[in-house]
C-alpha positions in Angstrom: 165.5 -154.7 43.5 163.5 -153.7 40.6 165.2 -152.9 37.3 164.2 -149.1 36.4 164.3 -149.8 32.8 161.1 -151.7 32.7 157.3 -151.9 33.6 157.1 -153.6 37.2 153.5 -153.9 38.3 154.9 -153.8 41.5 156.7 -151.0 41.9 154.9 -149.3 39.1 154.5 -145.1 40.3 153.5 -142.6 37.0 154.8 -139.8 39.3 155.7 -138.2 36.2 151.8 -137.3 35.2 149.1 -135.5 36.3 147.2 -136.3 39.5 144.1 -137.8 37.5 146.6 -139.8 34.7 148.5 -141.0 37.8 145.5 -142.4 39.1 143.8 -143.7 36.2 147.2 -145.6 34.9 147.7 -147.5 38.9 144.0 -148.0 38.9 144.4 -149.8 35.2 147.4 -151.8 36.7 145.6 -153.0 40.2 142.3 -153.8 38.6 144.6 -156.6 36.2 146.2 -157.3 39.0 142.9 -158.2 41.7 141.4 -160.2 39.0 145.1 -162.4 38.8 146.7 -164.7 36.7 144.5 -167.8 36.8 141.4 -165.5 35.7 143.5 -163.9 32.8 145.0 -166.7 31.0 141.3 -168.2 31.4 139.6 -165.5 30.0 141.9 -165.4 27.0 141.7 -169.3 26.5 137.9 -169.0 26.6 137.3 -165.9 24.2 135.2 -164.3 26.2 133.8 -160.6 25.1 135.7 -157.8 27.5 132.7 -156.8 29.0 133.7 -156.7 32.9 137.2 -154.5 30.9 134.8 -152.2 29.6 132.6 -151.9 32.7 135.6 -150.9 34.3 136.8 -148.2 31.7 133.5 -146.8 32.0 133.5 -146.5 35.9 136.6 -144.3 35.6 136.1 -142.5 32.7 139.2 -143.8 31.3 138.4 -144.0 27.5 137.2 -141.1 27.7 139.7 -139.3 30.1 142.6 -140.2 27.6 140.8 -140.6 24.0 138.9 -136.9 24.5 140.8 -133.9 22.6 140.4 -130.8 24.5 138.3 -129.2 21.6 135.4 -131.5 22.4 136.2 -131.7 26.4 133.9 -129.1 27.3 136.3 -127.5 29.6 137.0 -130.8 31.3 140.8 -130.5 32.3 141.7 -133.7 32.7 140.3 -135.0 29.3 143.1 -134.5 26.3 144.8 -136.6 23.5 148.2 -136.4 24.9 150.5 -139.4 23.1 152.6 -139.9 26.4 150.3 -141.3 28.6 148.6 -143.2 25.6 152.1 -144.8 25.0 152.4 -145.6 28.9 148.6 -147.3 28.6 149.5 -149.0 25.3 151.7 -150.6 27.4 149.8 -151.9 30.5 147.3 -153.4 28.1 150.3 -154.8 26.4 151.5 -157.0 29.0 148.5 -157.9 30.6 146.9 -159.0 27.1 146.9 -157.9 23.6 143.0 -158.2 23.5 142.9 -155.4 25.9 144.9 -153.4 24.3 143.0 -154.3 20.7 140.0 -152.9 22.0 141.7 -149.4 23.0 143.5 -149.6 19.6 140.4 -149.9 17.3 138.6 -147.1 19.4 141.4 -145.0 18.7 141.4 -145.4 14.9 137.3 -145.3 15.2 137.6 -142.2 16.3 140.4 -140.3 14.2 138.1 -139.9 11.5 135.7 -138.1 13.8 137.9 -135.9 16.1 139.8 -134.8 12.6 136.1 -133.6 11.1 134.0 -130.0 11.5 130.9 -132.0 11.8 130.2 -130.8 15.3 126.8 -133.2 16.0 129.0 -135.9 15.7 131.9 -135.0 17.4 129.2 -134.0 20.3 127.9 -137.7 20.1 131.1 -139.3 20.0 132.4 -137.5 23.2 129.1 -138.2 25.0 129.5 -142.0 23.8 133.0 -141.9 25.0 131.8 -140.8 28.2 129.3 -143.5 28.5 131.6 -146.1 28.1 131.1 -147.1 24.3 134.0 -147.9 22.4 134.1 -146.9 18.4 135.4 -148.9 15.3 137.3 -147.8 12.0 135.4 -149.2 9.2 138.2 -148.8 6.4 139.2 -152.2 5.4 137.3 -154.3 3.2 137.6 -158.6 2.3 138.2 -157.9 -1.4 140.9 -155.2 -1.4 142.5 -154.8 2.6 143.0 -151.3 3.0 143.1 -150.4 -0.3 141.2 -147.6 -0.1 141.1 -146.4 -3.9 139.0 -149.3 -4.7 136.2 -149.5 -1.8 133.2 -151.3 -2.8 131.1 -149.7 0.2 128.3 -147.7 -1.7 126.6 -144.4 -1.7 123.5 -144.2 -3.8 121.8 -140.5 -3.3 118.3 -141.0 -1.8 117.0 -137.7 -3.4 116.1 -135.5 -0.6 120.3 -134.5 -0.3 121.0 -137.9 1.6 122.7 -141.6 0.7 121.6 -145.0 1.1 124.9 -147.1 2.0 125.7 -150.6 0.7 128.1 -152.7 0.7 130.8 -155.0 3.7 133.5 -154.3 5.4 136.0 -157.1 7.1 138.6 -157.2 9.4 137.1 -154.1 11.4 137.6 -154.3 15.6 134.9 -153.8 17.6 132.3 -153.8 14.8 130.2 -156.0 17.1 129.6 -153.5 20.0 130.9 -150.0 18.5 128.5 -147.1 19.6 129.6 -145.3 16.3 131.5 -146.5 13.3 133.8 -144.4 10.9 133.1 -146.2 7.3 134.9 -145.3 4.4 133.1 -145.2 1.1 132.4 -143.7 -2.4 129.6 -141.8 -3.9 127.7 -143.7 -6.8 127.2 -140.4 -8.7 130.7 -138.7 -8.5 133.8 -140.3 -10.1 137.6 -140.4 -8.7 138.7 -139.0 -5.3 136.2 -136.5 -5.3 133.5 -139.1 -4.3 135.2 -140.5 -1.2 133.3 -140.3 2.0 133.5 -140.8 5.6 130.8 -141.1 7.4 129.2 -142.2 11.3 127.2 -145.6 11.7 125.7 -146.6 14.3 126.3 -150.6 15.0 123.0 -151.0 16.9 120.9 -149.6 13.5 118.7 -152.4 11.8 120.3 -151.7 8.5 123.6 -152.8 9.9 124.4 -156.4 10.0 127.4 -158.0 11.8 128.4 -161.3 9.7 130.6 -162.8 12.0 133.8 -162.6 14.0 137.1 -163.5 11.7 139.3 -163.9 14.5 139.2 -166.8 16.6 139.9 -164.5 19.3 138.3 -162.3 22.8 139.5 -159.5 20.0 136.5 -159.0 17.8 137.6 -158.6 14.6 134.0 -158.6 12.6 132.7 -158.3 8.8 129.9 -156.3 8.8 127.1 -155.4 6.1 125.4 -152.1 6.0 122.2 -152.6 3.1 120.8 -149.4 2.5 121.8 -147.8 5.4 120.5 -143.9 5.9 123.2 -141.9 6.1 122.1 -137.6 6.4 124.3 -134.8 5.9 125.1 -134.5 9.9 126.3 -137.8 9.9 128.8 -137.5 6.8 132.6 -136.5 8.5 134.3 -136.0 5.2 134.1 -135.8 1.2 136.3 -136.2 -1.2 140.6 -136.0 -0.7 139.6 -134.9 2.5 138.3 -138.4 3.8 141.0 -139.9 1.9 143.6 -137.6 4.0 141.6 -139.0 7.1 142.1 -142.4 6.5 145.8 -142.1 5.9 145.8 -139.8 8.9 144.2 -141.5 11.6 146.5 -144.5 10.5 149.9 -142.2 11.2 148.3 -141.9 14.9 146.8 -145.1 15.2 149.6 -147.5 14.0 152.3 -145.0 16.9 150.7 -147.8 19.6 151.7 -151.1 18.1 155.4 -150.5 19.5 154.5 -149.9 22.9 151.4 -152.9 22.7 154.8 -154.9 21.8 156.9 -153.7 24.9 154.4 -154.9 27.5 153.8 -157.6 26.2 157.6 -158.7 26.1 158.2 -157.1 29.2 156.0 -159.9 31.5 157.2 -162.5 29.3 160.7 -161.4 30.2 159.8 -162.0 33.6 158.5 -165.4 33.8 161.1 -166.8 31.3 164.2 -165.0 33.2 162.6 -166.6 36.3 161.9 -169.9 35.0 165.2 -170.4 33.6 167.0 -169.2 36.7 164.9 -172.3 38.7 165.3 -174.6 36.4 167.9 -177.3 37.1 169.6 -179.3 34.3 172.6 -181.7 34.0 172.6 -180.5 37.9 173.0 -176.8 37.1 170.7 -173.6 36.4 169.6 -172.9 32.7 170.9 -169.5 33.3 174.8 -171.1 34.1 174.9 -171.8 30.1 176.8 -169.1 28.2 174.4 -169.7 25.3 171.8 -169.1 27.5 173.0 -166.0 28.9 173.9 -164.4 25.8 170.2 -165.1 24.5 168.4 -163.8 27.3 171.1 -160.7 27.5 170.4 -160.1 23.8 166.4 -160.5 24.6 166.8 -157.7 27.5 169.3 -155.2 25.4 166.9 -155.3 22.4 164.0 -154.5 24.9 165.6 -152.0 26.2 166.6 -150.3 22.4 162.3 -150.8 21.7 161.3 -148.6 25.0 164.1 -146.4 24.1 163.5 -145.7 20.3 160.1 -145.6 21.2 159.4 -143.1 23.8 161.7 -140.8 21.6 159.3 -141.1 18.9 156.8 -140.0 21.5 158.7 -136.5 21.8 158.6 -135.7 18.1 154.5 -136.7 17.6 154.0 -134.6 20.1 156.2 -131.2 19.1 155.0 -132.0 15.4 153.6 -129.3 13.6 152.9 -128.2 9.8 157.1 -127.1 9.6 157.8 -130.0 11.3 157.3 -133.3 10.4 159.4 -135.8 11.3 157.2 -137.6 12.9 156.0 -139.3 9.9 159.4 -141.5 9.4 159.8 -142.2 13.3 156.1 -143.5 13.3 156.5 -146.2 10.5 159.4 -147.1 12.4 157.9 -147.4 15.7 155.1 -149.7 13.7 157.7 -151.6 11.6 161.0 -152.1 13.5 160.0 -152.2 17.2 157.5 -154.7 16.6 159.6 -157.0 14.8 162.3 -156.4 17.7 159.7 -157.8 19.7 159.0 -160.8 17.6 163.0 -161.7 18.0 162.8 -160.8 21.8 160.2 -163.5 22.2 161.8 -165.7 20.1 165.4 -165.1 22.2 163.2 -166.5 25.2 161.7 -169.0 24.0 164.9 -170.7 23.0 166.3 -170.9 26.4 162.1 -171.7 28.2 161.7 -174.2 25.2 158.4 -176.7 26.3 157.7 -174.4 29.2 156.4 -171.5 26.4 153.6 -173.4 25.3 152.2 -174.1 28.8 148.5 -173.4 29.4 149.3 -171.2 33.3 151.9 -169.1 31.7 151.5 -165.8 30.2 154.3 -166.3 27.6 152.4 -169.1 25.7 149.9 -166.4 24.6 152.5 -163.7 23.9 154.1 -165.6 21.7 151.1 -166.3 19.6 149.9 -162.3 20.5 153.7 -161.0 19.2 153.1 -162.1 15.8 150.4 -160.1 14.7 151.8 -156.5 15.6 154.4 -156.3 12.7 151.2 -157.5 10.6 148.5 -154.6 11.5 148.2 -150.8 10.6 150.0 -152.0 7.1 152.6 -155.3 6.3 156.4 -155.1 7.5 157.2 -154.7 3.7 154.4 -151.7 3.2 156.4 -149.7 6.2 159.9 -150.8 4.7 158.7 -149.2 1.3 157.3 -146.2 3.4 160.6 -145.6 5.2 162.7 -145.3 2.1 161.1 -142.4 1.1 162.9 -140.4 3.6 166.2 -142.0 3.3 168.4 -139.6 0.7 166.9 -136.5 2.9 167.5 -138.2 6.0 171.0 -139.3 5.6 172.6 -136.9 3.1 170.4 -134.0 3.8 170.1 -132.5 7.1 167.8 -129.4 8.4 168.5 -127.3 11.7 165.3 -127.7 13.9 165.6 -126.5 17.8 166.2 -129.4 20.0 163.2 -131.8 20.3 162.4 -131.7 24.9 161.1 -134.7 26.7 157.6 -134.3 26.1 155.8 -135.6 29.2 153.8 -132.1 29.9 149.8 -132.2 30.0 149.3 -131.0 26.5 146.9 -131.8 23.8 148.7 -133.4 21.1 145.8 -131.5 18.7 148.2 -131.2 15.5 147.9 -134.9 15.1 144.1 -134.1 13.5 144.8 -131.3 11.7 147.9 -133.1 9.9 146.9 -131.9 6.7 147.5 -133.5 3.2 149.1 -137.1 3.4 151.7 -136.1 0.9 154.8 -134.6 0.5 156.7 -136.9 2.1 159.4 -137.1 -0.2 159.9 -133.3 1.1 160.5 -133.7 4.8 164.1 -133.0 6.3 165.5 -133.9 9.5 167.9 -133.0 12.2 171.4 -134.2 11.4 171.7 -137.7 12.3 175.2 -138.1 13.0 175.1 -135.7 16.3 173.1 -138.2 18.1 176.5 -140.3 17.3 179.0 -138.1 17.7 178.2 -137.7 21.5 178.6 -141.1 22.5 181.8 -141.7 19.9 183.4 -143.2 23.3 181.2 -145.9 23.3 183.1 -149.0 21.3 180.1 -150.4 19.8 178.0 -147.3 19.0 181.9 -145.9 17.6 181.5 -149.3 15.5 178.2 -149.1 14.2 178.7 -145.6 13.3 181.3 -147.0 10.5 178.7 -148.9 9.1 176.2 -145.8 9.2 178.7 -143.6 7.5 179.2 -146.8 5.1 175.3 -146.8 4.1 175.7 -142.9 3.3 178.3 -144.2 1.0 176.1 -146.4 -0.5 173.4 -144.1 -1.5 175.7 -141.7 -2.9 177.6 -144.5 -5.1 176.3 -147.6 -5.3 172.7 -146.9 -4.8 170.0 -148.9 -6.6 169.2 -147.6 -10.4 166.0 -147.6 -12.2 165.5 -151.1 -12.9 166.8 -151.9 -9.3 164.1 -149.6 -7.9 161.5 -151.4 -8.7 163.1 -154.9 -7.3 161.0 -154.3 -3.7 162.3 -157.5 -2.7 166.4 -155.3 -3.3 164.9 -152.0 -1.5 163.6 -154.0 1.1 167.5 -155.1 2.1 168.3 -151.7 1.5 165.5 -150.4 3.9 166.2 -152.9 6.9 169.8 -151.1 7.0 168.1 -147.8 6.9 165.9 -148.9 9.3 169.2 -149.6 11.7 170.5 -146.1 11.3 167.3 -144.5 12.8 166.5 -146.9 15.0 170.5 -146.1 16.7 170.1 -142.3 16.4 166.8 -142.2 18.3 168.0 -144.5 21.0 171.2 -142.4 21.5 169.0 -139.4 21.8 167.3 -141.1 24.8 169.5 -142.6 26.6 171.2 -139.0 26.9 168.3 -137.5 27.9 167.6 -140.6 30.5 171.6 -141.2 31.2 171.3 -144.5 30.5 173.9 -147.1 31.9 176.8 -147.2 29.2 177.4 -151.0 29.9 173.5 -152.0 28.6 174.0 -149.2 25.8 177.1 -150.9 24.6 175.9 -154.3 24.6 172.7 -153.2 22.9 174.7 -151.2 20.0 177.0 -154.8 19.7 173.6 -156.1 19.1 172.7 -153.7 16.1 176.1 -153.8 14.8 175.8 -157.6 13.5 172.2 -156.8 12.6 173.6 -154.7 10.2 176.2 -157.2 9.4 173.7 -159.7 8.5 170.9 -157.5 6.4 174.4 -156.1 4.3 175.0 -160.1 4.1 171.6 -160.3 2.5 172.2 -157.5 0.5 175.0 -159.4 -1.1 172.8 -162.0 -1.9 169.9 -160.6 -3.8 169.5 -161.8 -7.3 169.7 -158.3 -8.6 172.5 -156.8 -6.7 175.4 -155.6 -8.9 178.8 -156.8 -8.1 179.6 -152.9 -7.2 176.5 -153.3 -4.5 178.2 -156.6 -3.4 181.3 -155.6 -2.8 179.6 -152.5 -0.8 177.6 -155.4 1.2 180.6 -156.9 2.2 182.8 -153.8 3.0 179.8 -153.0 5.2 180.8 -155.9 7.8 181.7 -155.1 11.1 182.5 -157.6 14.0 181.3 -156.2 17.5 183.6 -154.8 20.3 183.9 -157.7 22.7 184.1 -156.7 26.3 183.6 -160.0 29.1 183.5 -157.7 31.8 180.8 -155.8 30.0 178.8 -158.3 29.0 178.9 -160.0 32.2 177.6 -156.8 34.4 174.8 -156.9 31.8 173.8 -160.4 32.2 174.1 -159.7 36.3 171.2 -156.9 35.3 169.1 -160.2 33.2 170.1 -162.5 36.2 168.5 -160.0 38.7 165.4 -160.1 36.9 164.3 -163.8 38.4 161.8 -163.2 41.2 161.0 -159.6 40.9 157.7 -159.9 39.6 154.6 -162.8 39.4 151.2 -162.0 38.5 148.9 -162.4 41.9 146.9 -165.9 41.2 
């Protein structure tokens, strides 16, 4: 029987969307599935372009189904931005290849810029190119300074007649080989400081744009391009100034959201084949899976799966009931970006210690997810830029709490149109939360969620008494320690919020929150050991231990869950 906890392409039934979302997700799913196994792992091996992907997208409208707002939709019901069906997308793609999903991913950040701007002749064109099939690119980053957008060294010259000539590269920018428009980010020669930012729409297929190469040995194209004196008119400029500095920052916050879920697919169909593999496999005349090592690796794998899906179609509810008074979002999303893909790396890495040689083998999925796995904690901003972003809400978060009216499941056919009218990208410093503790409180009964909430409580502690003073606060390599255990804290509280609203089994959510409690354990245990840590902060670190709850029974009935997995699901040849 299938496990209802994760993506089965088999038994796989959206019931919970729209007619035409229904549709379009199965039809995603059985297209993957006709072409098979044999002609996706060659595809990937090869780096071929995803043309026949994109043929297919633009047969059924799906781009543009999903990746339309209503304001530009023309009336067309079925076309929204609605972050719940993204998320369930994000994670097709995800486990049936990561170049898929890239593809999706840039056009998304490609076309924040746009769908945030008034300039209505674009956002006409890029709705039409949606419609057509063409996907978009986000032309931010740059080889000599990343994403560091104060210091672009893409051009504006005025031409004279109200106009710019644009100069200059960009690198690391997806889809820059085939992109029917491109957001680029630049600066004005003639203005000085923020107030010469611009955004404006290229068009990859122009003469004056030049695409150097691919930097990516990869199906993903991942280009440098050049634009030398390329025309850019007032009806192709999308923002000026702070504003297209907001932009940038803001199509990130709704970009990065679809790393996590990228993530889950792809560690859900690796779960499959290693679970199976290791079931078949017969050593020293008994299965893999007969080893108690074995079993508590895989178990850990599933449990910490299970807490990424949880945490992160929470995080879907709060994108999508943000609003100017509310926005809370904007701590769950580095999370989603930061901590579920690195729970991802480690659920790979669980596997691959019990499928050992079999991982790297040409015919399997898993030997390109875990090469794929790595590179999600590494986009839309470093593990350690997300860290540092997370801190900022962690005195409000933990010591401060706000009373908001309780956050629904958010699965409705809405357009999720507050996500480009966000606003300022500042302030956040400023944002309060619902009090974390309730999320807690109602699953006290629980032995391992009882135990990490001592360690929780013990972290409040720490902020109020031991926290890190001026010369400690600028030790990044201290605050990071300091974050990861943050990190923990919200990564439990939105789990616990889900699994009430889903009624998750209490066996899985116990074993998964005896997980998390020695996670804690060991990041307090690194805390102890930083150079700068004062002995007051090391005693903290070690007070802050907790062993978990140990249940047999528990555990076993989990594993039985892990065990059941073997068989259920092969990708067609």
């Amino acid at each position: 029987m299938a496990d209802q906890l994760l993506f089965n392409p088999r038994t796989y039934d959206p019931a919970h969307f729209d007619p035409e979302t229904r549709r379009l997700l199965r039809a995603t799913v059985d297209w993957f599935e006709d072409r098979g196994k044999r002609r996706l792992i060659e595809d990937y091996r090869s780096r071929v372009w995803l043309a026949d992907f994109l043929e297919f997208s633009a047969k059924e409208g799906l781009f543009a189904t999903f990746l339309t707002p209503a304001s530009a939709a023309d009336g067309q019901q079925d076309k929204r931005w609605d972050t719940a069906r993204i998320a369930a997308l994000n994670e097709i793609f995800g486990f049936y290849g990561l170049d898929y999903w890239y593809a999706w991913q840039v056009t998304i950040l490609g076309l924040g810029p746009v769908w945030q701007s008034d300039n209505e002749a674009v956002r006409a064109r890029a709705a039409e190119l949606l419609a057509q099939g063409e996907v978009f690119a986000f032309g931010l980053s740059e080889k000599a300074h990343g994403a560091d957008i104060y210091s672009t060294d893409m051009l504006l010259e005025p031409d004279g007649d109200g106009g710019f000539r644009a100069s200059g590269s960009k690198y690391y920018i997806g889809n820059g080989n085939a992109a029917g428009l491109v957001s680029v980010f630049g600066r004005r020669t003639d203005i000085e400081g923020p107030d010469g930012y611009v955004f404006f729409a290229a068009e990859s297929r122009h003469p004056a744009y030049h695409v150097v190469k691919n930097v990516v040995d990869s199906s993903k194209y991942v280009s440098e391009f050049r634009l030398d004196n390329y025309p850019v008119g007032q009806d192709d400029i999308l923002h000026t100034g702070r504003a297209a500095f907001d932009a940038a920052l803001n199509t990130v916050n709704v970009g990065k959201f679809n790393l996590c879920t990228g993530a889950i697919g792809i560690c859900e169909h690796a779960m499959y084949e290693a679970v199976t593999h290791a079931q078949n496999r017969i050593l020293y005349g008994r299965p893999v899976t007969a080893f108690p090592h074995v079993r508590r690796e895989l178990t850990d794998a599933y449990v910490r799966l299970i807490g990424m899906k949880l945490f992160s179609d929470r995080a879907v509810d709060y994108f999508r009931s943000a609003g100017p008074e509310d926005r809370r979002y904007l701590l769950f999303n580095p999370m989603t970006k930061m901590k579920v893909t690195t729970e991802g790396e480690k659920v790979i890495d669980l596997m691959w210690d019990v499928i050992a040689a079999k991982g790297f083998e040409k015919d399997t999925y898993f030997s390109q997810a875990a090469t794929e796995i790595r590179g999600l904690p590494k986009l839309e901003g470093t593990v350690h830029v997300n860290l540092a972003l997370i801190l900022k809400f962690m005195g409000n978060h933990l010591l401060n709490p706000a009373e908001y009216e309780a956050v629904p499941t958010r699965l409705d056919a809405a357009d999720d149109a507050f996500l480009f009218r966000q606003g300022p990208a500042r302030g956040l410093g400023s944002i309060r939360f619902h009090d974390w503790r309730a999320a807690y409180d109602a699953y006290a009964e629980v032995p391992n969620v009882a135990r990490f909430r001592e360690q929780a409580d013990a972290l409040c502690e720490f902020v109020t008494t031991a926290a890190p003073d001026e010369a400690q606060s600028r030790d990044l390599d201290l605050l990071l320690a300091v974050g990861q255990l943050f990190a923990l804290v919200v990564h439990g509280q939105l789990i616990l919020e889900q699994a009430r609203l889903t009624g998750l089994d209490a066996d899985v959510l116990d074993e998964l929150f005896a997980v998390l409690v020695r996670d804690f354990s060991a990041h307090a245990v690194e805390l102890h050991g930083k150079d700068s840590a004062t002995a007051e902060q090391q005693r903290w670190a070690l007070g802050a231990v907790r062993r978990p709850v140990v249940d047999d029974a528990r555990s076993t009935r989990v594993w039985e869950r892990v065990e059941a997995l073997a068989g259920t699901y092969e990708m067609a040849p």
